[in-house]
mmCIF file of the N, C-alpha and C atoms, coordinates in Angstrom:
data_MODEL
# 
_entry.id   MODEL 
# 
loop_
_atom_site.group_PDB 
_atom_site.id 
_atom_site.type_symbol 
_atom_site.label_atom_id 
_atom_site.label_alt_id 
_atom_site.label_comp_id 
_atom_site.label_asym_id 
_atom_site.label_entity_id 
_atom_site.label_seq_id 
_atom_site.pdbx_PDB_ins_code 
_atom_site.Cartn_x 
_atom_site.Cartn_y 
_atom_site.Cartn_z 
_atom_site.occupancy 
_atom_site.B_iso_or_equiv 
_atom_site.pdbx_formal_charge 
_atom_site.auth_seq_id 
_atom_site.auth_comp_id 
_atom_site.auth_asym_id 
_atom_site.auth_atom_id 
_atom_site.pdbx_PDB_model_num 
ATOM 1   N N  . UNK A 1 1  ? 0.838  -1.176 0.000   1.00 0.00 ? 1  UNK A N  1 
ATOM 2   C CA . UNK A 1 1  ? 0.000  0.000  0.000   1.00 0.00 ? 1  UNK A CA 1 
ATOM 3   C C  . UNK A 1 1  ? 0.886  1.244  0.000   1.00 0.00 ? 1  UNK A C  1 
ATOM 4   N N  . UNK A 1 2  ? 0.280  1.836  -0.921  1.00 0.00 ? 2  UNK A N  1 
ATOM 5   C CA . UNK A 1 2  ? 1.447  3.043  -0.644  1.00 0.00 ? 2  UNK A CA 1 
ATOM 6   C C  . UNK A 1 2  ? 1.153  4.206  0.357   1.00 0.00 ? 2  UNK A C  1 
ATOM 7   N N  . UNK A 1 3  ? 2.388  5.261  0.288   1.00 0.00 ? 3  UNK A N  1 
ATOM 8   C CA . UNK A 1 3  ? 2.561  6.058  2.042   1.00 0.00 ? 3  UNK A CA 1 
ATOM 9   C C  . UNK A 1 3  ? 1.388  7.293  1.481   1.00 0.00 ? 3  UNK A C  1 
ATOM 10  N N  . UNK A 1 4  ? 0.533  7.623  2.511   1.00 0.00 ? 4  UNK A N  1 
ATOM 11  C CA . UNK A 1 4  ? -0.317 8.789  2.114   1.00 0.00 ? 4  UNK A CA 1 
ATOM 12  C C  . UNK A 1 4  ? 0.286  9.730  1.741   1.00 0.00 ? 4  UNK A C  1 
ATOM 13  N N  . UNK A 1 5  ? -0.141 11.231 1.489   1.00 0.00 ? 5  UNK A N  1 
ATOM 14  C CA . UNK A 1 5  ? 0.417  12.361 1.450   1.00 0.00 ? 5  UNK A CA 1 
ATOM 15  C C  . UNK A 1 5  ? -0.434 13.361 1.769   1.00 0.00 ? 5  UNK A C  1 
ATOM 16  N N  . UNK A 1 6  ? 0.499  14.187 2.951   1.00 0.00 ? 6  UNK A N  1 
ATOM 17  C CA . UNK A 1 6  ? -0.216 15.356 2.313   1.00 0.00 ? 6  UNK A CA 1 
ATOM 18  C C  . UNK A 1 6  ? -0.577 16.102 1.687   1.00 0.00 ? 6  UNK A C  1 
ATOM 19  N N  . UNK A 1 7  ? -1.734 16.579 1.183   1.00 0.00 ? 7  UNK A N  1 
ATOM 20  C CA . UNK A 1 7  ? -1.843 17.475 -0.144  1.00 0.00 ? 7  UNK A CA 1 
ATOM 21  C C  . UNK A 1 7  ? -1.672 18.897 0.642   1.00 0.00 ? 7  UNK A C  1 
ATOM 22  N N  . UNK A 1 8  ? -1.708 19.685 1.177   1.00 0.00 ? 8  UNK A N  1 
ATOM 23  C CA . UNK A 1 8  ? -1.446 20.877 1.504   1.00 0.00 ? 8  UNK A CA 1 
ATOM 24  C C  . UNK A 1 8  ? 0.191  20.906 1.964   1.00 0.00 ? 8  UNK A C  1 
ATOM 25  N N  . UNK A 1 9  ? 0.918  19.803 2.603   1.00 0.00 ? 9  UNK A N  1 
ATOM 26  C CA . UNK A 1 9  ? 2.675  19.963 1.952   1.00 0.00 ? 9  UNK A CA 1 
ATOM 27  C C  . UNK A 1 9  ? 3.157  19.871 0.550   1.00 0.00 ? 9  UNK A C  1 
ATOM 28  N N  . UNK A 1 10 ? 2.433  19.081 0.019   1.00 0.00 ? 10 UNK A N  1 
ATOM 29  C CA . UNK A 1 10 ? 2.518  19.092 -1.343  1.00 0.00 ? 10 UNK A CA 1 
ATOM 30  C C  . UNK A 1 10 ? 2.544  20.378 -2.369  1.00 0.00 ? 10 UNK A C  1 
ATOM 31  N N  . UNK A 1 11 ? 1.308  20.855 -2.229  1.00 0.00 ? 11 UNK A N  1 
ATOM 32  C CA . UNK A 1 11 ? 1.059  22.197 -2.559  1.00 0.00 ? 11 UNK A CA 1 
ATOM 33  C C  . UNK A 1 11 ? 1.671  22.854 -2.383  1.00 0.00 ? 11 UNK A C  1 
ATOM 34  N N  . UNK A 1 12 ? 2.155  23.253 -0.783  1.00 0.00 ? 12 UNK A N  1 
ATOM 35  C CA . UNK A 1 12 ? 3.384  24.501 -0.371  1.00 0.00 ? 12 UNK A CA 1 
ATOM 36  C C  . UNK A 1 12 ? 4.434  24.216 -1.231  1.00 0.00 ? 12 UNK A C  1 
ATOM 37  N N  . UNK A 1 13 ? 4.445  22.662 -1.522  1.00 0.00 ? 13 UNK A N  1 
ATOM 38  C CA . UNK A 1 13 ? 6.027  22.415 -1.564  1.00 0.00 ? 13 UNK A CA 1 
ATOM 39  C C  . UNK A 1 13 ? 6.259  22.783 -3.203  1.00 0.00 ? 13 UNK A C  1 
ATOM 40  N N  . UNK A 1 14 ? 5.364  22.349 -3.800  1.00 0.00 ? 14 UNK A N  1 
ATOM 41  C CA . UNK A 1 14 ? 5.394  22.765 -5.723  1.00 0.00 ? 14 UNK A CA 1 
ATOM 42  C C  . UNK A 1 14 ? 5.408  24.529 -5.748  1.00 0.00 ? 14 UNK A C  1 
ATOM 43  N N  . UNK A 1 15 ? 4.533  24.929 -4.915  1.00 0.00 ? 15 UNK A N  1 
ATOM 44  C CA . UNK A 1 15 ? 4.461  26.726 -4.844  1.00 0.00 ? 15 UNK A CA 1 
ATOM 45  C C  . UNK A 1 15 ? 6.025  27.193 -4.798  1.00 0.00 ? 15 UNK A C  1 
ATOM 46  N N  . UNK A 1 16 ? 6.642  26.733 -3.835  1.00 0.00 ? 16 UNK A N  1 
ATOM 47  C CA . UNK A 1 16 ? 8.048  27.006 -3.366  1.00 0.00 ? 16 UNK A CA 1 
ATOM 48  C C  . UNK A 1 16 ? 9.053  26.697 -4.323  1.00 0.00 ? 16 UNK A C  1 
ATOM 49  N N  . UNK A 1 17 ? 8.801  25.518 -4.717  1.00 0.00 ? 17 UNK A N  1 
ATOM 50  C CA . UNK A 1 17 ? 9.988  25.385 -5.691  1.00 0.00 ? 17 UNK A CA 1 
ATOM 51  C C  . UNK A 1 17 ? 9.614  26.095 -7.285  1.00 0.00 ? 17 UNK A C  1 
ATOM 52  N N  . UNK A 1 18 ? 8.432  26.731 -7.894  1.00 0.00 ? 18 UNK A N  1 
ATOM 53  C CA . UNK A 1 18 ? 8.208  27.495 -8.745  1.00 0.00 ? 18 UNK A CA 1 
ATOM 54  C C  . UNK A 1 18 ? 8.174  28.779 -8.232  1.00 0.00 ? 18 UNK A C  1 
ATOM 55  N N  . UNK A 1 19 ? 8.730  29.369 -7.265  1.00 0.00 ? 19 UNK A N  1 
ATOM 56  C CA . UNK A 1 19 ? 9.287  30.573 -6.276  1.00 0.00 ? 19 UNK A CA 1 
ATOM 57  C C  . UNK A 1 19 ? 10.333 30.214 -6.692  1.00 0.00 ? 19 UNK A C  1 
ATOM 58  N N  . UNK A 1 20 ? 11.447 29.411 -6.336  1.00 0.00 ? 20 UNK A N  1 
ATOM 59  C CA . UNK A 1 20 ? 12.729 29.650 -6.533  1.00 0.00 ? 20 UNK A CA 1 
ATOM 60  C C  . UNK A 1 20 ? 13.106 29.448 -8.066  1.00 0.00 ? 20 UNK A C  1 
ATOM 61  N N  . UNK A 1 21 ? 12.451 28.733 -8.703  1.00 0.00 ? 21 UNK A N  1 
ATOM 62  C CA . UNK A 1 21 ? 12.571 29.025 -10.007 1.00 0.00 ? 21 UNK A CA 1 
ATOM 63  C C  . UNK A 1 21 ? 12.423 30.346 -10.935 1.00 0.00 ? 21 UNK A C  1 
ATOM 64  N N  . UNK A 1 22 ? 11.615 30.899 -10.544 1.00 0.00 ? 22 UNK A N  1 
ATOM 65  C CA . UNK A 1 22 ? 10.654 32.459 -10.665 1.00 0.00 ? 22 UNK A CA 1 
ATOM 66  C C  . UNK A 1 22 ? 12.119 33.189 -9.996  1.00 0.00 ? 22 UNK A C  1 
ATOM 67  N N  . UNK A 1 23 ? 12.565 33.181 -9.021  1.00 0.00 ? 23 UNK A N  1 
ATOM 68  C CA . UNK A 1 23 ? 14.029 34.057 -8.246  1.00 0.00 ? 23 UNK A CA 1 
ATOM 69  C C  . UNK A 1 23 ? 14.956 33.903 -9.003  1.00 0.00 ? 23 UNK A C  1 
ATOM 70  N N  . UNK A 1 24 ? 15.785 32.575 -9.657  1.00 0.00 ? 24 UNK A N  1 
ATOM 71  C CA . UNK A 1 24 ? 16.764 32.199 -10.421 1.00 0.00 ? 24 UNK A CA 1 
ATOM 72  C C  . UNK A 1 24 ? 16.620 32.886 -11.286 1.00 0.00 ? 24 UNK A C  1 
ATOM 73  N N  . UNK A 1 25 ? 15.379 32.748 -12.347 1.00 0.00 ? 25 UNK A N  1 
ATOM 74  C CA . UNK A 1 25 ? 15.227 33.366 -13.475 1.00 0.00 ? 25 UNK A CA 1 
ATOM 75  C C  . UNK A 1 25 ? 15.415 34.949 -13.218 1.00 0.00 ? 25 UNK A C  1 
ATOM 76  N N  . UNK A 1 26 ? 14.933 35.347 -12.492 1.00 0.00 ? 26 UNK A N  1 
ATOM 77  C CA . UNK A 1 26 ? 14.587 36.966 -11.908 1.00 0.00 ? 26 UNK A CA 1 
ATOM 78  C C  . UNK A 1 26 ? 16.024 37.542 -11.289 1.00 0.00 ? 26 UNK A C  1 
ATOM 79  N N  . UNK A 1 27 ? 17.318 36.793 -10.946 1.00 0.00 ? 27 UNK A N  1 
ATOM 80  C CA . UNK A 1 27 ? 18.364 37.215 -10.850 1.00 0.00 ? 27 UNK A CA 1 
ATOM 81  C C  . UNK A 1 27 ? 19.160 36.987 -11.965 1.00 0.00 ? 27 UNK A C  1 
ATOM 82  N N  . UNK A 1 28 ? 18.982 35.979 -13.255 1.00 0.00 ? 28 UNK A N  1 
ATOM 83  C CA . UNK A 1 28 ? 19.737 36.132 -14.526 1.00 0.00 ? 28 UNK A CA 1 
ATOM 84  C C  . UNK A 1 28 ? 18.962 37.492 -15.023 1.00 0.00 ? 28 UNK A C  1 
ATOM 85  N N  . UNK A 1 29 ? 17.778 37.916 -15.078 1.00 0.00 ? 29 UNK A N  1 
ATOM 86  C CA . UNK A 1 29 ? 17.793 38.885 -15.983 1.00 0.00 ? 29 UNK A CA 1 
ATOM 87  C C  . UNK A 1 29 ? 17.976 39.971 -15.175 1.00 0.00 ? 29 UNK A C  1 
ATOM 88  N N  . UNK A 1 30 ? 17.719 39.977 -13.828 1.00 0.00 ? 30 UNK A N  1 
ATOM 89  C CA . UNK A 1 30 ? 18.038 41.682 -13.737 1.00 0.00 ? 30 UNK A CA 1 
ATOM 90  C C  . UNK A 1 30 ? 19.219 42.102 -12.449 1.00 0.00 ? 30 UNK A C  1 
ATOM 91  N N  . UNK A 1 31 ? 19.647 41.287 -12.625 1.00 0.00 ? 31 UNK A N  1 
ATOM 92  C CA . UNK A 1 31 ? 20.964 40.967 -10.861 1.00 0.00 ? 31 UNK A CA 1 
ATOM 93  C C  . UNK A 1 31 ? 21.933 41.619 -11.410 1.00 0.00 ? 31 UNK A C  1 
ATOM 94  N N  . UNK A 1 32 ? 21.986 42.559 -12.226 1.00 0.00 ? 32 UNK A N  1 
ATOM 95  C CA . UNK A 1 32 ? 23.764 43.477 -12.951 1.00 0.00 ? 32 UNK A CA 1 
ATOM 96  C C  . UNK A 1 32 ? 24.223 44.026 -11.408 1.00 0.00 ? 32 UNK A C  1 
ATOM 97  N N  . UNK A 1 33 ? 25.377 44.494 -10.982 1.00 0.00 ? 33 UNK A N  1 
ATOM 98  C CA . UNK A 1 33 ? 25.962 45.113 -10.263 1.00 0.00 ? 33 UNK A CA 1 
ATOM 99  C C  . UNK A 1 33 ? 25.957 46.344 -10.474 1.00 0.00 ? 33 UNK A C  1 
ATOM 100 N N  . UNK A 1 34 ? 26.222 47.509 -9.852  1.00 0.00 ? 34 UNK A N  1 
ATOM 101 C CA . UNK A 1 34 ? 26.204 49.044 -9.878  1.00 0.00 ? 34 UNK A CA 1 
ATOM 102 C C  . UNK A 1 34 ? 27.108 49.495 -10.780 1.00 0.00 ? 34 UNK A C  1 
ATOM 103 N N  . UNK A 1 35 ? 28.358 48.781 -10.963 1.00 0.00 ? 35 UNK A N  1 
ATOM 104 C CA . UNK A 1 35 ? 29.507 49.009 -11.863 1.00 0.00 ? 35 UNK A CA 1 
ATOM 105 C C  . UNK A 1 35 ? 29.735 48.393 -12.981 1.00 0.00 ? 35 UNK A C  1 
ATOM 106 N N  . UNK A 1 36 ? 28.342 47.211 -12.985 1.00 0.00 ? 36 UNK A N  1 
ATOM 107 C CA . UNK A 1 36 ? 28.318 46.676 -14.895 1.00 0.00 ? 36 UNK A CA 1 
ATOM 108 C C  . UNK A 1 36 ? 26.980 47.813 -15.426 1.00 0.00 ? 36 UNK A C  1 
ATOM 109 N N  . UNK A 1 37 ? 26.054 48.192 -14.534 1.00 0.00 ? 37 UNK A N  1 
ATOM 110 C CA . UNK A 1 37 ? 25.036 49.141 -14.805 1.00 0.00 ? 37 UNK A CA 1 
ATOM 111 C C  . UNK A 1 37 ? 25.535 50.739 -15.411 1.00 0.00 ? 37 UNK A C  1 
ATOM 112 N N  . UNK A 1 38 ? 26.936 50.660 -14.414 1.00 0.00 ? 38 UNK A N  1 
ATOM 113 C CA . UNK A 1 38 ? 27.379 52.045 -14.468 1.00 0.00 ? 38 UNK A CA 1 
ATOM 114 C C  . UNK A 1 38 ? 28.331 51.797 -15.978 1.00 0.00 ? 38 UNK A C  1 
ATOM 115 N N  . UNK A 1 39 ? 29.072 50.801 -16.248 1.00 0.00 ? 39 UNK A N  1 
ATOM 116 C CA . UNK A 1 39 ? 29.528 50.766 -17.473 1.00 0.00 ? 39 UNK A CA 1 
ATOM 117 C C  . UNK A 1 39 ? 28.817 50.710 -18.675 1.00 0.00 ? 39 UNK A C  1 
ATOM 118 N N  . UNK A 1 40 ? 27.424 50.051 -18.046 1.00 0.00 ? 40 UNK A N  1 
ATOM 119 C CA . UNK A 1 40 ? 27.012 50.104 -19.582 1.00 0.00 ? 40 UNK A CA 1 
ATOM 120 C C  . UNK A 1 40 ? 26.940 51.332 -19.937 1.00 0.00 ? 40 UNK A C  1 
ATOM 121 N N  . UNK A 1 41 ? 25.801 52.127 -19.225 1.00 0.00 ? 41 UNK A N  1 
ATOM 122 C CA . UNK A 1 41 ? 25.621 53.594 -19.037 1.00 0.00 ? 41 UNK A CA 1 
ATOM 123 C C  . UNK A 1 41 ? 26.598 54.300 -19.997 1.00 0.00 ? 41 UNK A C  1 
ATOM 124 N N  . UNK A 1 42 ? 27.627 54.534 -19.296 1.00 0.00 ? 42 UNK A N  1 
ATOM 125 C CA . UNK A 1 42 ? 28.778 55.547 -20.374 1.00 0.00 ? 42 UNK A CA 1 
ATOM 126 C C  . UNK A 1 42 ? 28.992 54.895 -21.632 1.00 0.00 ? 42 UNK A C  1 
ATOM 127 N N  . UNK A 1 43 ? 29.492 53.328 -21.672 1.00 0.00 ? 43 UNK A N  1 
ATOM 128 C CA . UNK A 1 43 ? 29.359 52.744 -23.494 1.00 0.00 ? 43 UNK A CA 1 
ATOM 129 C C  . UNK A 1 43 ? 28.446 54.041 -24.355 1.00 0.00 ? 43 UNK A C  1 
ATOM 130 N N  . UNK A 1 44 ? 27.185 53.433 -23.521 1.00 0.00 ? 44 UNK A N  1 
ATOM 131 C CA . UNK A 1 44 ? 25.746 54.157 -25.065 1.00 0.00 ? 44 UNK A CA 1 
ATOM 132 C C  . UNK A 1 44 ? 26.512 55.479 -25.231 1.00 0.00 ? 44 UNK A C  1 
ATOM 133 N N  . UNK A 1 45 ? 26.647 56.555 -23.503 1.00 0.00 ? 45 UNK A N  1 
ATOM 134 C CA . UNK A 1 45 ? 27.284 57.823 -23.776 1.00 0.00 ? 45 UNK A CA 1 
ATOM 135 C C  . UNK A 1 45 ? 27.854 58.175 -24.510 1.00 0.00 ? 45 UNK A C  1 
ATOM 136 N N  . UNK A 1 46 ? 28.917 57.131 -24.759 1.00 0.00 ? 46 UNK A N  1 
ATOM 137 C CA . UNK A 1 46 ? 30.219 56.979 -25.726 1.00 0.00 ? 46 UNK A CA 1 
ATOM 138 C C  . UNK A 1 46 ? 29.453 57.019 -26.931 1.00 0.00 ? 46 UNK A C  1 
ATOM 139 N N  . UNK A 1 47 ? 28.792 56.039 -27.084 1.00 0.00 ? 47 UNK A N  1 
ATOM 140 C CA . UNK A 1 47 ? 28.655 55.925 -28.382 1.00 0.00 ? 47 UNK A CA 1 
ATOM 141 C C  . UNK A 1 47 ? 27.765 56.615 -29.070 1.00 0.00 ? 47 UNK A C  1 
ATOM 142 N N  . UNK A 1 48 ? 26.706 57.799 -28.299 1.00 0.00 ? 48 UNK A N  1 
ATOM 143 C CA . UNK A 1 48 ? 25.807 58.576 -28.574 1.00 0.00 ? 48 UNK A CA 1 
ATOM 144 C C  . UNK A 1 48 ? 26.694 59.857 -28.986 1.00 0.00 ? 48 UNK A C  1 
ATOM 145 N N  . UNK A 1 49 ? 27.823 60.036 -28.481 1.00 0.00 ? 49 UNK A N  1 
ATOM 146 C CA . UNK A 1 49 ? 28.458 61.437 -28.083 1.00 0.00 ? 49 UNK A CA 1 
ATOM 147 C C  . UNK A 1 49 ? 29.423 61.278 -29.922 1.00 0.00 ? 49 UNK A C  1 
ATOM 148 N N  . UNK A 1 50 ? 29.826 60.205 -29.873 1.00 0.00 ? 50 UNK A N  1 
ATOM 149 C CA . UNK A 1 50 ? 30.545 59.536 -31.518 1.00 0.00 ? 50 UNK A CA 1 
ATOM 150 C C  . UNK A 1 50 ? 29.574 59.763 -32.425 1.00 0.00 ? 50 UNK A C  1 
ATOM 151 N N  . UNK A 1 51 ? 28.346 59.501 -32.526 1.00 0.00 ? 51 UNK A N  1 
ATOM 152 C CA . UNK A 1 51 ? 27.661 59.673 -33.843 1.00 0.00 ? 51 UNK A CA 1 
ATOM 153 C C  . UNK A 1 51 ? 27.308 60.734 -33.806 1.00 0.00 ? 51 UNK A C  1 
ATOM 154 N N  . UNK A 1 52 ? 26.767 61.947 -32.699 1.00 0.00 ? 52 UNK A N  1 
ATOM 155 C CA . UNK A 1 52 ? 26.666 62.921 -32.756 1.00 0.00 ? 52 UNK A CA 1 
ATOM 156 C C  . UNK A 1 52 ? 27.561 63.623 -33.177 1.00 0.00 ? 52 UNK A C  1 
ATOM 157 N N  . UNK A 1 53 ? 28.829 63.274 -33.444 1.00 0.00 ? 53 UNK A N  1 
ATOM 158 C CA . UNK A 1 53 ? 30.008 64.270 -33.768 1.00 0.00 ? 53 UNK A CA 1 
ATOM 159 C C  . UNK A 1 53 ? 30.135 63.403 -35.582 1.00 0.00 ? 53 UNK A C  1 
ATOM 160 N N  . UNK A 1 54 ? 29.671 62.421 -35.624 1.00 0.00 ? 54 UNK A N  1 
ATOM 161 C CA . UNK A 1 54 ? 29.945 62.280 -37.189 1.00 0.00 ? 54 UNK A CA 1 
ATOM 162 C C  . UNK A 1 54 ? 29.148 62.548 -37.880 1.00 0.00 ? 54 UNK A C  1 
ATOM 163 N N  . UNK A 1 55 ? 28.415 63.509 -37.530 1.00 0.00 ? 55 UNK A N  1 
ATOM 164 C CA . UNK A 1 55 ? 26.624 64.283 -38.289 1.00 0.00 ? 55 UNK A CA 1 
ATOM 165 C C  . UNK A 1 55 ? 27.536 65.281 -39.064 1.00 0.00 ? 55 UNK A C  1 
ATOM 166 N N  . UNK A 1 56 ? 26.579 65.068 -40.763 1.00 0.00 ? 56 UNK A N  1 
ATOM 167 C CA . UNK A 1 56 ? 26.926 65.873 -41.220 1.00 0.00 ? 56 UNK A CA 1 
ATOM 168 C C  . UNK A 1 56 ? 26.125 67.050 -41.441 1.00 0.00 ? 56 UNK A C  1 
ATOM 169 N N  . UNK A 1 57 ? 26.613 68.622 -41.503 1.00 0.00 ? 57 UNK A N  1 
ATOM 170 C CA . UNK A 1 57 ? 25.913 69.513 -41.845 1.00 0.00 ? 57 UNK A CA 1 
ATOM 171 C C  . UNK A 1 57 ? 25.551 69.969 -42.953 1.00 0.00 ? 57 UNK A C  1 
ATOM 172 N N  . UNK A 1 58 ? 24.017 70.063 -43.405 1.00 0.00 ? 58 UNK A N  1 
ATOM 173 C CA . UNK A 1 58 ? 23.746 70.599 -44.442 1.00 0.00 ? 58 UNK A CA 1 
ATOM 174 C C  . UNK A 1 58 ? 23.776 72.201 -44.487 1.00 0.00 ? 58 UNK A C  1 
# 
């Protein structure tokens, strides 16, 4: 015979582990550090401040 279960540990327990799945995912996309945030930042600068200077005038 097999062992009962609870269905309300059960439940918590599937909720929880599609929580930490939902967190994993949710720290690959948005977990950057202050100083990869801050580098990207100046790149675009950089590279906004470059095409603005290779505009030509009519």
């Amino acid at each position: 015979m097999a062992e009962p279960i609870n269905l309300n540990k059960a439940k918590k327990a599937r909720a929880q582990a599609e929580a930490r799945r939902q967190a994993a995912e949710n720290r690959v996309r948005f977990g950057r550090t202050k100083v990869e945030k801050t580098v990207t930042k100046l790149q675009a600068e950089k590279a906004a401040r470059a095409h603005d200077q290779a505009k030509r005038e009519d």
